[in-house]
C-alpha positions in Angstrom: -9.7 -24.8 30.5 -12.6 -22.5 29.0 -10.6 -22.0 25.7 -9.2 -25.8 25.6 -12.7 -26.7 25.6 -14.1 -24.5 23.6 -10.8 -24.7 20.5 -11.5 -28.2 20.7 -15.3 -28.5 20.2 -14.3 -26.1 17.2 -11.8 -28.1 15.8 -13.8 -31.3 16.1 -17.0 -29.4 14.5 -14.6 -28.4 11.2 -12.5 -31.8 11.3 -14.5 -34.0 8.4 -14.1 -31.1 6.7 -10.4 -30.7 7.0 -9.9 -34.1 4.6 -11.2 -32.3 1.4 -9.4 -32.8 -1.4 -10.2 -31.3 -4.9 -11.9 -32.6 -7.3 -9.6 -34.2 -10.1 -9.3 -32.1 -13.8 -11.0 -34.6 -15.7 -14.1 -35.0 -12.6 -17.3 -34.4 -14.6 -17.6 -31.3 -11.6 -18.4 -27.3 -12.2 -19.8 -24.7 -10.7 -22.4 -24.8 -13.2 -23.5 -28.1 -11.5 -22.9 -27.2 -8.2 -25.6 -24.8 -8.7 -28.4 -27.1 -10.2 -28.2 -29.5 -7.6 -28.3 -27.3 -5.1 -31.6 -25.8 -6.7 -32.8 -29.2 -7.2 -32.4 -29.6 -3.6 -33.8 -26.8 -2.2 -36.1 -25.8 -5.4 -38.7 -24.1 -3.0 -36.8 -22.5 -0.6 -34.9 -18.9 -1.0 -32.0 -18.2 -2.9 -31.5 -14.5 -3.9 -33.4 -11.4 -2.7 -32.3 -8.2 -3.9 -33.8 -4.8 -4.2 -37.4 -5.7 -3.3 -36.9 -9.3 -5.7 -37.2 -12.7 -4.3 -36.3 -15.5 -6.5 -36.7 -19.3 -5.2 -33.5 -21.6 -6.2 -35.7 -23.3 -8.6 -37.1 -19.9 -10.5 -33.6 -18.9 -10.3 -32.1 -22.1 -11.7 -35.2 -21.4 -14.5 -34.0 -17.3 -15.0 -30.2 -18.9 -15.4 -31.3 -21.8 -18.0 -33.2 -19.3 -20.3 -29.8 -16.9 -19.9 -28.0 -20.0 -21.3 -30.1 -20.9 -24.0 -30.3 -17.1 -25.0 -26.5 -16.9 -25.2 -25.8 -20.5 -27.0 -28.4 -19.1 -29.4 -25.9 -16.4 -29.8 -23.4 -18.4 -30.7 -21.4 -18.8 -27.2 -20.2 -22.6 -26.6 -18.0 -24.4 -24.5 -14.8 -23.2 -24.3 -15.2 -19.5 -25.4 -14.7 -16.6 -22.8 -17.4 -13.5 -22.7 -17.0 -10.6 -20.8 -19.2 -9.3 -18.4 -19.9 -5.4 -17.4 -22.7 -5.3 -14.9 -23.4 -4.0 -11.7 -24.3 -6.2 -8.4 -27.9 -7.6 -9.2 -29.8 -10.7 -9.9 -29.1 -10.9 -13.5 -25.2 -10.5 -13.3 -25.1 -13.7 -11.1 -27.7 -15.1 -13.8 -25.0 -14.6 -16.6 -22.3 -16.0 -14.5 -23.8 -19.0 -14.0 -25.2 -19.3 -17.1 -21.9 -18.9 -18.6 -20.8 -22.1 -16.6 -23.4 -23.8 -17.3 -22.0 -23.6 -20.9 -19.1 -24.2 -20.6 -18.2 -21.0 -21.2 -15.6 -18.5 -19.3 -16.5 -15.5 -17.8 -14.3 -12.4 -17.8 -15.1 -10.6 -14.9 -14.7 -6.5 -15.5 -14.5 -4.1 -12.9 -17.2 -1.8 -12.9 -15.5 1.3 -12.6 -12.5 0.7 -15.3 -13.4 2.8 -18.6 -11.0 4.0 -21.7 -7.8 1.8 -21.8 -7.9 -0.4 -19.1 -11.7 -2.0 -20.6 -10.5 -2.5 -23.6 -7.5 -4.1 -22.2 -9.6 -6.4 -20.0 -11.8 -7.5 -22.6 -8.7 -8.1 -25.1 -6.8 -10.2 -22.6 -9.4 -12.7 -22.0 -10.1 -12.8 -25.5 -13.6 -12.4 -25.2 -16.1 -13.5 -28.4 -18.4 -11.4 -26.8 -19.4 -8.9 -24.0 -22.7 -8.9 -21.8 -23.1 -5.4 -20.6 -25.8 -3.7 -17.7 -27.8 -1.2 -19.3 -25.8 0.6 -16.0 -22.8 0.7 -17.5 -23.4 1.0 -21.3 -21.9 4.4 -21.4 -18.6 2.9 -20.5 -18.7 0.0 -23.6 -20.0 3.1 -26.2 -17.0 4.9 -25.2 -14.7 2.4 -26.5 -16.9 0.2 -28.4 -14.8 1.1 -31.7 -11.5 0.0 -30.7 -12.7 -3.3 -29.5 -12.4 -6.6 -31.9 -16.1 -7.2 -31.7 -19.0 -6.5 -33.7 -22.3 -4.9 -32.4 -24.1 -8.5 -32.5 -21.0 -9.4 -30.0 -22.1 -6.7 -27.6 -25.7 -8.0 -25.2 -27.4 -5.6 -23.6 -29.0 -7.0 -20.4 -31.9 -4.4 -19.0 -31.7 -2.7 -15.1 -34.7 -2.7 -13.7 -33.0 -0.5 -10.6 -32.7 2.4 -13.3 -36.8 3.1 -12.9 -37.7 1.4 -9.7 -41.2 -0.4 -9.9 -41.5 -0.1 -13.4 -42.5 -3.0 -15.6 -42.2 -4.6 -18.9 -44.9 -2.1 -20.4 -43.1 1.2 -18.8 -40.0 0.4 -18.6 -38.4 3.7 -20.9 -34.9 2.5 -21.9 -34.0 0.6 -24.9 -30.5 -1.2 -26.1 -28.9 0.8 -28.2 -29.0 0.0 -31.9 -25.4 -1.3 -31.6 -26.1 -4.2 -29.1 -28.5 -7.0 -29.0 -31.4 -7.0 -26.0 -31.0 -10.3 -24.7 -34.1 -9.6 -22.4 -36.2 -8.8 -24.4 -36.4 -12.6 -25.9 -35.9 -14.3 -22.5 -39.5 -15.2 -21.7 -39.2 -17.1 -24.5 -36.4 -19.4 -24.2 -36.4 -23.0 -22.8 -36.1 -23.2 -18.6 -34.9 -26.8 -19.1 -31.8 -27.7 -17.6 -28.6 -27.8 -20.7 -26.9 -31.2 -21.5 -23.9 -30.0 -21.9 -23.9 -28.7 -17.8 -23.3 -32.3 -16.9 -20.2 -32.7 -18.7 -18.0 -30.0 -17.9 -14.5 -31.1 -16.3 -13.1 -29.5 -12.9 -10.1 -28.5 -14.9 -12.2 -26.2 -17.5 -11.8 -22.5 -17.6 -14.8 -21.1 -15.2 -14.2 -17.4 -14.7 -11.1 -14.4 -15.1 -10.6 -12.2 -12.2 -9.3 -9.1 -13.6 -6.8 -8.2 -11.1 -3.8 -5.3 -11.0 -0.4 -6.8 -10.9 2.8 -5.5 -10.2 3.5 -4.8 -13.8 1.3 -2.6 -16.6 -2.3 -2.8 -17.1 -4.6 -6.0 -15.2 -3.5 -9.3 -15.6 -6.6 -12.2 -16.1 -6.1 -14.6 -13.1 -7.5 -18.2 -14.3 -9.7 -19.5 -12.0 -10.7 -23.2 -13.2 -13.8 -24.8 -11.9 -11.7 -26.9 -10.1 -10.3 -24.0 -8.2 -14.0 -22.4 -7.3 -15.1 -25.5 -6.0 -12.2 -25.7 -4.0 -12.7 -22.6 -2.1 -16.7 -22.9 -2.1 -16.7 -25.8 0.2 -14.1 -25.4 2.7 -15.1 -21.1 2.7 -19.1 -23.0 3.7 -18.0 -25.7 6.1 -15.0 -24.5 7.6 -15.5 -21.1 7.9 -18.9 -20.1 7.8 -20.0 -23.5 8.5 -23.1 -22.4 6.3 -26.5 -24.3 6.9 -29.1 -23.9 4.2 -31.2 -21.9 6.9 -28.3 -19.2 6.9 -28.6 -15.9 4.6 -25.7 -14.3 3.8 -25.3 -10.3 3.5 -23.2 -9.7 0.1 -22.5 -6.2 -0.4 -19.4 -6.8 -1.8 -18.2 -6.0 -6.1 -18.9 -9.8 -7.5 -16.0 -8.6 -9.8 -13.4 -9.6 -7.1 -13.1 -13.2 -5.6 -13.8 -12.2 -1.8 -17.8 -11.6 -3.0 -17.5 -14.1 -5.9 -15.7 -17.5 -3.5 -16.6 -17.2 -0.2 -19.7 -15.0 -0.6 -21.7 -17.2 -3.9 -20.0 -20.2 -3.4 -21.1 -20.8 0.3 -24.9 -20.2 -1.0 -23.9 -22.7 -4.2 -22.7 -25.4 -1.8 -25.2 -24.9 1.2 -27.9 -23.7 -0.4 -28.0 -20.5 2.1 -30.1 -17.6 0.7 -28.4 -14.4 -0.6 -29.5 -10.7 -0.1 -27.6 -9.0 -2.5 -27.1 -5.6 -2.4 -25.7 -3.4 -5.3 -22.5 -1.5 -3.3 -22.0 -1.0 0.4 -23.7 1.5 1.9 -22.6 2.1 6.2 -25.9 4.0 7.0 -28.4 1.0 5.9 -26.0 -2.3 7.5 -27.5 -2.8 10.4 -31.5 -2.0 9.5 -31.2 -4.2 6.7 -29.0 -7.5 8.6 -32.2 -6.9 10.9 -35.0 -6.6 8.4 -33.7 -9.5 6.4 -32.2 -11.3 9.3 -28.8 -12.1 7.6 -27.2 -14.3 9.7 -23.6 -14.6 7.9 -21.6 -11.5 6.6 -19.0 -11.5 3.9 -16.5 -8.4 4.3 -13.2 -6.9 3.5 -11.1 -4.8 6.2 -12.1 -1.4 4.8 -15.8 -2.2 4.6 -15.9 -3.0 8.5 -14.4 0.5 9.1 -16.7 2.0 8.3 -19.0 0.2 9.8 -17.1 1.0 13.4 -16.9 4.3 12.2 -20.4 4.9 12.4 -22.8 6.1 15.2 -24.8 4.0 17.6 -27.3 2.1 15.9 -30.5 0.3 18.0 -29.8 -2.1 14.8 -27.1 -3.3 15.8 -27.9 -4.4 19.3 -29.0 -8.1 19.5 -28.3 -8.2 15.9 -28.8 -12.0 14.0 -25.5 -12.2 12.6 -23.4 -15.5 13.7 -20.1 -15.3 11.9 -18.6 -12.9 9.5 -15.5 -14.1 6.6 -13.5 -12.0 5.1 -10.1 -10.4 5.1 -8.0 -7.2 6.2 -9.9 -7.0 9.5 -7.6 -4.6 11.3 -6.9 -5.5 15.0 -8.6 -2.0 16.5 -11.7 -2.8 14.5 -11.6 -6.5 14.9 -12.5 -5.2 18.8 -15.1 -3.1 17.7 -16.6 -6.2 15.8 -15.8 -8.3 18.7 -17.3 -6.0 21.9 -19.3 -3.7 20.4 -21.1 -5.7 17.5 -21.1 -8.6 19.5 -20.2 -10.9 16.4 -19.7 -14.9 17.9 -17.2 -16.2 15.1 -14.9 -13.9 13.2 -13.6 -16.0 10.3 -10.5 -14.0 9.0 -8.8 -15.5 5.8 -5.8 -14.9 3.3 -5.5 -15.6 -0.4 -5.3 -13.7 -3.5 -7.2 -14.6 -7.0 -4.6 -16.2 -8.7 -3.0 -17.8 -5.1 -2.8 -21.5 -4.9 -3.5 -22.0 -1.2 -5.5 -19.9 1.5 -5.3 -19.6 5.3 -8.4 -19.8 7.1 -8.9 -18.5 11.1 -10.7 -22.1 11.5 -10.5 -22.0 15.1 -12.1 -18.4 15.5 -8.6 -17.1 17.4 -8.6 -13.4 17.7 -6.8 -11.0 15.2 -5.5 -13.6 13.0 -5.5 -14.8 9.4 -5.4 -18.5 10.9 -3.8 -21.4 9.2 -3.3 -23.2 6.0 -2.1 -27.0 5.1 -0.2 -25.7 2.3 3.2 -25.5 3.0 5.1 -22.4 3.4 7.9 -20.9 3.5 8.4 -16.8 5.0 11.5 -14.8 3.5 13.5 -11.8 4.8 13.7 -8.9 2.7 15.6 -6.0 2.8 12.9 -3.1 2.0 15.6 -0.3 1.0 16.5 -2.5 -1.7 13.2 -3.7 -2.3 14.5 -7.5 -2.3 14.4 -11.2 -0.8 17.5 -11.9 1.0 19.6 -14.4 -0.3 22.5 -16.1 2.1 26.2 -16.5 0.9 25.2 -19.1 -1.9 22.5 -17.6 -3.2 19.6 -19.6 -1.1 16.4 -17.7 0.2 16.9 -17.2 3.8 14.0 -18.1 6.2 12.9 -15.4 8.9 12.9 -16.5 12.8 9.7 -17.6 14.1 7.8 -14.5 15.2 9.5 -11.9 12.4 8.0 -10.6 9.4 8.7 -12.4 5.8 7.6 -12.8 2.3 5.0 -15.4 2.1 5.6 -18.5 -0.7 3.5 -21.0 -0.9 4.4 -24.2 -2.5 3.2 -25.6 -5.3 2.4 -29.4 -6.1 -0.2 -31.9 -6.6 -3.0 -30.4 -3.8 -2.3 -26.8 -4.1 -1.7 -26.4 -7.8 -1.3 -22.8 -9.9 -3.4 -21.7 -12.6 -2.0 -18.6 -12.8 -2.9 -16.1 -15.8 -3.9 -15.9 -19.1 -0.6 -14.9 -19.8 2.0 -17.4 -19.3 5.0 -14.6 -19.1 2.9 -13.1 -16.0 2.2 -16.5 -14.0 6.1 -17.3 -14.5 7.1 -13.6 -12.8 5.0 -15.2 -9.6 7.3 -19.1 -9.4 10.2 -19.3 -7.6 12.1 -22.5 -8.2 14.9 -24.5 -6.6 14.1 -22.3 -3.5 14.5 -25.6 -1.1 15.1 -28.2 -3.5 16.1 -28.6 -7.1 13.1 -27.8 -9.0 10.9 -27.3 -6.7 8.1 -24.5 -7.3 7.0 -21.5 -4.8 4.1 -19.4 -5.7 5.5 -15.6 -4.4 2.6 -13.3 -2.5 4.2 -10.6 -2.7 3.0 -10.0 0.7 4.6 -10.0 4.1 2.8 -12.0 7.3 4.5 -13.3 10.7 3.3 -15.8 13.1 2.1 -14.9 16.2 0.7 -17.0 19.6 -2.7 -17.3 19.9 -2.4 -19.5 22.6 -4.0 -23.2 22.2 -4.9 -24.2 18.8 -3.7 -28.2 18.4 -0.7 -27.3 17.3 -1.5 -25.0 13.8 0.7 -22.3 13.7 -1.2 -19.4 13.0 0.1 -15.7 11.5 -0.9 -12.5 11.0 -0.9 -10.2 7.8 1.8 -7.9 8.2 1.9 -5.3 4.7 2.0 -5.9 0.9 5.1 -5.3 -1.1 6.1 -2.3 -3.1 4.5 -2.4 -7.0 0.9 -3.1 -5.1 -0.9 -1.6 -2.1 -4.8 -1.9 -1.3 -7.0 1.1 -1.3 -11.1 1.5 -1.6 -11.2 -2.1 -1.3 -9.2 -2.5 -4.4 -5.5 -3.4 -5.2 -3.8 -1.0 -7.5 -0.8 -1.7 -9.6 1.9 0.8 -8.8 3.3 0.3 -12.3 -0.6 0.7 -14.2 -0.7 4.1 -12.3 2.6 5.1 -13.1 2.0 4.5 -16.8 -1.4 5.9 -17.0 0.7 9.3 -15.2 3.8 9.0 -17.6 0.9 9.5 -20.8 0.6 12.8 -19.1 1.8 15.7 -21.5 3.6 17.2 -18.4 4.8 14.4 -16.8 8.3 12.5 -17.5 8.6 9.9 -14.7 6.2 9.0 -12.4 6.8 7.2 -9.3 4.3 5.6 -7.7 3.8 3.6 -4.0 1.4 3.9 -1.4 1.1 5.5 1.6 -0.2 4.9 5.2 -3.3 7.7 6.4 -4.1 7.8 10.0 -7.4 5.9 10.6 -7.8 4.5 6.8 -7.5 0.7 5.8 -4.9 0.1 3.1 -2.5 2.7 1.4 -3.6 5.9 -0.5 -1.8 6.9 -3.7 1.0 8.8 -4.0 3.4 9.8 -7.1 6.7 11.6 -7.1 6.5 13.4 -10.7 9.4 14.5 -12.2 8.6 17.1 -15.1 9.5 17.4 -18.7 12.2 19.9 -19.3 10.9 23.7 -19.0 7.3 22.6 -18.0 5.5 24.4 -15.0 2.9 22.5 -13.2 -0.4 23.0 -14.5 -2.3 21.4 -11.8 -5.8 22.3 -13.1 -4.8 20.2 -16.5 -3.1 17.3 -14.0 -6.0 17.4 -12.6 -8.6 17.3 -15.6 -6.7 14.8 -16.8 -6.6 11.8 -13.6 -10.8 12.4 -13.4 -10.9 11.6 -17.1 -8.4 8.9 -17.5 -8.4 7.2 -14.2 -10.8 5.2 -12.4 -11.4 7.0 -8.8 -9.6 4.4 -6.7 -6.3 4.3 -8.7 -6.0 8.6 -8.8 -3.3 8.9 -6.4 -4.1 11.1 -3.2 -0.7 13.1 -3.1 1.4 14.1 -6.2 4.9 15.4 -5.2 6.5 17.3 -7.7 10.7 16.2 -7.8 13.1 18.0 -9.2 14.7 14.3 -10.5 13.8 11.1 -10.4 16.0 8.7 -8.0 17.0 5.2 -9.5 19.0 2.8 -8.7 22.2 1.3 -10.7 20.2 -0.8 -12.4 17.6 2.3 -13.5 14.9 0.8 -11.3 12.8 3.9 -9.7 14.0 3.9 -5.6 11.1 4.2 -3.4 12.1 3.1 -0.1 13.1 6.7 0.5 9.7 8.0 -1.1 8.0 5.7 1.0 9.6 6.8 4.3 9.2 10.8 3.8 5.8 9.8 2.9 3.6 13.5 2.3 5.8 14.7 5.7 6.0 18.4 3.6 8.4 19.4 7.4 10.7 16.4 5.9 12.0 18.0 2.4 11.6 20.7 0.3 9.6 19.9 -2.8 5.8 21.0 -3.2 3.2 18.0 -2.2 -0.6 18.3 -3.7 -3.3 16.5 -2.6 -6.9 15.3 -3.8 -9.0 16.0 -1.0 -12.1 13.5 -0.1 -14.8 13.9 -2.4 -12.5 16.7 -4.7 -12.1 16.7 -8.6 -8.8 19.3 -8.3 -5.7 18.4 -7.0 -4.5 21.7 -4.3 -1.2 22.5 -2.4 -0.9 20.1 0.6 -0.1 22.9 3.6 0.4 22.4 7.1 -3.1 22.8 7.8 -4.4 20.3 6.4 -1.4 18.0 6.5 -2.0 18.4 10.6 -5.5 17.7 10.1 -4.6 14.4 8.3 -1.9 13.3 11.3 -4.7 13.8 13.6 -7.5 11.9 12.0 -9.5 14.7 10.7 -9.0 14.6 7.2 -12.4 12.8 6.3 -11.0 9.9 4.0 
């Protein structure tokens, strides 16, 4: 009767908000405006605090108007797409919002991505421009050549984090002579509100989430501002059910859409402060959740790790925060959250940036990704052959309740799919004339089940099971198998590289590995192997274990087999062929032995 009561006063509490419907293309709605009236509103009252900062909604509403004007004094306008390089801080957000205020797209770059993959990121949005952190400049100069842009196209925006507590007058560094210094400037542009915020349509372009597909280099998901508002309101009333009194801890890279949606677009819509932090740091959590009393927490499975990984803190006893939303909570450290942290409401949720629909654990059900109104449809696949089943004429064949299958989502009127910047990409994800002819099903690519969580007025709810093949999740980030594997093949040693991922005792997601076949006559050089991943590959995509094949295994059709790969794993007792491995914190890629390989099976490996 206890849980009766207590999933119904839980589903009455989140029912209004169950009848949202987006906003039409052609509603005069954005993000842009979201935020002004929600400064408006609460003009006095908190908004961001970060790294000793606090800005009120109205002096940040003022810091993102004279952003705006700088930048349409630039030349960007409505319609164009800039790219933006900065770390986590108050002025990043600033840009972003200023972008929307204009009309304007934002390509969102990973921080960490340098060499090929930038200059990819920024070409495939077809950015006019790029707004760099004085942070990250290094990575721009480096390929600032082989870019379409001139140096008036490149704006340098100042860190004040590089010399803490120094001021306009000591501040040391300077833009470089090849970018403009849009700061320096800023003081003296308008803090009126733009005439053109009040304009823009739900169906204009608001952002590009740079994301690793299943094929090459990152693909741009389109995220309208029809799409962000539709995820900022049900991510604030359903899940966080977000009061303007809340503050939310947001530690996470505003680069992906798990910080971006749920964690800026519950403060947009409920006015609930931020404390922003610039990365994630285990030691300071709790003494900072207590010193700002955060009361909502934004996270990703790896994060919470950890976070349970750590020692006993007296910070964390009686600690303020209410309810936590995120994803890839696993179910061992979902109990730590649950017993240990004492966290109230656990707010688990599924969706991807360029998804159409998203599940939502609404009813605060244990170890679950909740529910969705989209609906779905869950495949068998046959993981040796790496494919959805199909039945004697060709149709998709459904799973039994209970078993594992490959998530599609339909696609229609309410849940609708943007897709990429490139239309080839968004076509690779539709499925059509799966149930009926010409129907559309947007594919995950990842595998979930449904599971009994006892009462929950009849929503099925389901668990995330594993993602397919050409993408795994590691260091909070996905990696595209097939970017790894032809950053690898570039190698002057390497002929075929095979990439998957690969399950380590005690570690969220999959680490890297690549079967390497080597050109004819060639001896492994693993110092140059080596040299070469640190230099050419961000740290998350470097693959963990390299093992060196006599030949690469394909299929009929020439398509690299993994299943195998994937089985054998880095077991070195399993097969013959030499395994190296990167070692936490390492630079030089060393012979896996059974040493260390125990020391891995037995949760000592200090990943």
């Amino acid at each position: 009767m206890n849980e009766f009561s207590r999933v119904m006063r839980d589903f009455v509490s989140v029912l209004p908000a169950l009848t949202f419907r987006p906003p039409k293309d052609d509603d005069k709605k954005s993000l842009g405006r979201l935020f002004q009236e929600t400064a408006k509103r609460y003009e006095t009252k908190p908004a961001i605090i970060f790294e000793g900062r606090e800005l009120s909604w109205g002096e940040f509403n003022d810091l993102v108007n004279r952003f705006a004007h700088a930048l349409k004094g630039r030349g960007v306008k409505r319609g164009d797409c800039v790219g933006l390089l900065m770390d986590n801080r108050i002025e990043m957000l600033a840009c972003f919002i200023a972008l929307a205020k204009l009309g304007a797209a934002t390509g969102l770059i990973n921080t960490s991505l340098k060499g090929r993959a930038l200059i990819h990121c920024i070409n495939i949005t077809n950015s006019i421009k790029c707004i760099v952190g004085e942070e990250l400049i290094e990575s721009i100069a480096e390929v600032k050549d082989e870019l379409p842009l001139s140096d008036n196209d490149f704006i340098w925006v100042r860190d004040e984090g590089l010399s803490p507590g120094a001021g306009e007058a000591d501040h040391q560094s300077k833009a470089p002579v090849w970018a403009v210094d849009v700061m320096a400037t800023l003081d003296q542009m308008p803090a009126d509100n733009l005439p053109e915020t009040l304009d823009i349509r739900a169906g204009e372009k608001a952002c590009y989430i740079l994301t690793s597909g299943t094929t090459g280099l990152p693909k741009a998901a389109l995220i309208l501002h029809r799409r962000y508002l539709s995820a900022a309101e049900p991510y604030s009333r359903i899940a966080f059910r977000a009061k303007q009194t809340d503050r939310i801890y947001l530690c996470l890279p505003l680069y992906h859409f798990t910080g971006l949606g749920p964690g800026v677009g519950t403060s947009l819509y409920s006015g609930a402060s931020i404390f922003l932090r610039r990365r994630f740091s285990a030691s300071q959590f709790w003494s900072e959740v207590q010193e700002h009393q955060t009361t909502l927490f934004v996270y990703v499975g790896e994060l919470c790790r950890y976070l349970a990984m750590q020692k006993t803190s007296p910070d964390e006893l009686n600690n303020p925060i209410q309810t936590m939303v995120g994803n890839g909570l696993r179910p061992d450290v979902w109990d730590v959250f649950r017993k240990r942290f004492k966290i109230p409401r656990i707010s688990e949720m599924y969706g991807s940036s360029e998804g159409n629909a998203i599940f939502i654990n609404l009813l605060n059900k244990e170890k679950t990704i909740g529910t969705t109104s989209a609906d779905i449809l869950l495949i068998q696949y046959d993981f040796d052959a790496d494919e959805m089943i199909r039945d004697k004429k060709g149709k998709l064949v459904e799973v039994k309740k209970g078993e594992p299958g490959v998530l599609l989502m339909k696609i229609d009127n309410r849940f609708k799919f943007d897709g990429y910047n490139d239309k080839k990409a968004s076509n690779s994800k539709i499925l059509s004339g799966v149930r009926k002819e010409n129907d559309r099903w947007f594919n995950t690519g990842d595998v979930i089940k449904q599971i009994d969580v006892g009462f929950s007025v009849g929503l099925a709810h389901y668990e995330f099971v594993d993602r397919l093949g050409d993408t795994f999740r590691w260091r909070s980030e996905n990696v595209s198998t097939n970017e790894v594997g032809e950053t690898l093949n570039s190698n002057a040693q390497v002929d075929i590289a095979n990439v998957y991922g690969v399950q380590i005792p005690g570690v969220e997601g999959r680490a890297g590995m690549a079967a390497i076949t080597l050109k004819p006559g060639v001896e492994f050089d693993s110092e140059e192997f080596s040299r070469f991943v640190v230099s050419e590959m961000p740290a998350f995509t470097r693959p963990v274990f390299v093992r060196i094949q006599p030949a690469a295994e394909t299929t009929v059709t020439f398509k690299l087999f993994k299943a195998n790969l994937r089985k054998q794993s880095y077991n070195i007792n399993e097969f013959d062929d030499v395994v190296y491995v990167l070692k936490p914190r390492a630079n030089a890629y060393e012979i896996l032995d059974k040493t260390f390989y125990q020391a891995i099976i037995d949760g000592q490996h200090g990943y």
